[in-house]
C-alpha positions in Angstrom: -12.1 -10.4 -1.3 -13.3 -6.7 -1.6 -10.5 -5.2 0.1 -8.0 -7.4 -2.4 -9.7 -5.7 -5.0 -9.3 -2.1 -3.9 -5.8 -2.6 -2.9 -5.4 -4.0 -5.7 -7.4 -0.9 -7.9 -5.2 1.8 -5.7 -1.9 0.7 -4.9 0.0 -0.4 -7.8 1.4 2.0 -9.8 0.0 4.9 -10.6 -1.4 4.8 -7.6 -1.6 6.2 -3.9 1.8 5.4 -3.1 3.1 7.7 -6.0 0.8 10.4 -4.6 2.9 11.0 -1.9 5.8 12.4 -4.2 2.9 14.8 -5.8 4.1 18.5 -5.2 0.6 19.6 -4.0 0.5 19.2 -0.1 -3.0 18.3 -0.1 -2.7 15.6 -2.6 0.0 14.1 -0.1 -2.2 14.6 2.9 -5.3 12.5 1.2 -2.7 9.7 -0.2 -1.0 9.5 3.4 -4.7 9.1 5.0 -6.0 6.9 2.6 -2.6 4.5 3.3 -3.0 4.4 6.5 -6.8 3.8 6.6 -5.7 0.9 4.1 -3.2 -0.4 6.1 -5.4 -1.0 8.9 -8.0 -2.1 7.3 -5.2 -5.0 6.1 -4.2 -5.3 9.6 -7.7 -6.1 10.5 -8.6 -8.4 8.2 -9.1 -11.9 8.3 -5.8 -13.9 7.1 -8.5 -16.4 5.1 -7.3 -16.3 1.8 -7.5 -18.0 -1.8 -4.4 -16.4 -2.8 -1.2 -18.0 -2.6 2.4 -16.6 -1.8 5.6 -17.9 -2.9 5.9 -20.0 0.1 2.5 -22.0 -0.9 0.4 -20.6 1.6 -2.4 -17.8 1.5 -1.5 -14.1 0.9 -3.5 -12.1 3.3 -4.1 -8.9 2.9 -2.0 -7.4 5.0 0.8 -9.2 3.0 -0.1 -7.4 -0.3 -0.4 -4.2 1.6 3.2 -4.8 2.9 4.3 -6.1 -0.9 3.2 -2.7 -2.6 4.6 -0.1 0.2 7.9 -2.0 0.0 8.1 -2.4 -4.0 6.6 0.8 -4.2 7.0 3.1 -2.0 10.6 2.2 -0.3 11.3 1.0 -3.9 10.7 4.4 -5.6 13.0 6.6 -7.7 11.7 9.5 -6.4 13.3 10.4 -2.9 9.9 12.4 -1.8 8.3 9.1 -2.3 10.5 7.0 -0.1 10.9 10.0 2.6 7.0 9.9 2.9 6.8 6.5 3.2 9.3 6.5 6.0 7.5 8.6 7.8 4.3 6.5 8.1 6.3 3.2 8.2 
């Protein structure tokens, strides 16, 4: 439930993801880490869930982790965003 509601609070647009088109090198380095610290925080999780996907059955978290990098990240109109994103995908 918590770590729905900070994905939820960081990813979606303006978010991390779009920090990692930000010109300042540092402000690319903290979005990268705090991405990957999310992402396996997602991984780890427990799949239990009272969200539902389109398929009917529970969204885990790891799912809306995967939803927002592809939407957003691989998704984005600016090319720094999508080359950063390929690198920690």
């Amino acid at each position: 439930m918590v770590l729905r509601q900070i994905m939820n609070a960081f990813l979606p647009a303006p978010g991390v993801i779009e920090r990692l088109g930000d010109t300042r090198e540092k402000a690319r380095d903290k979005a990268r880490e705090t991405l990957v610290i999310l992402g396996g925080l997602a991984f780890r999780a427990p799949s239990g869930s009272k969200m539902k996907d389109s398929k009917g059955g529970p969204e885990t978290p790891l799912a809306i982790f995967e939803r927002f990098f592809r939407d957003s990240g691989f998704g984005s109109k600016v090319a720094r965003v999508r080359e950063q994103v390929s690198k920690i995908f």
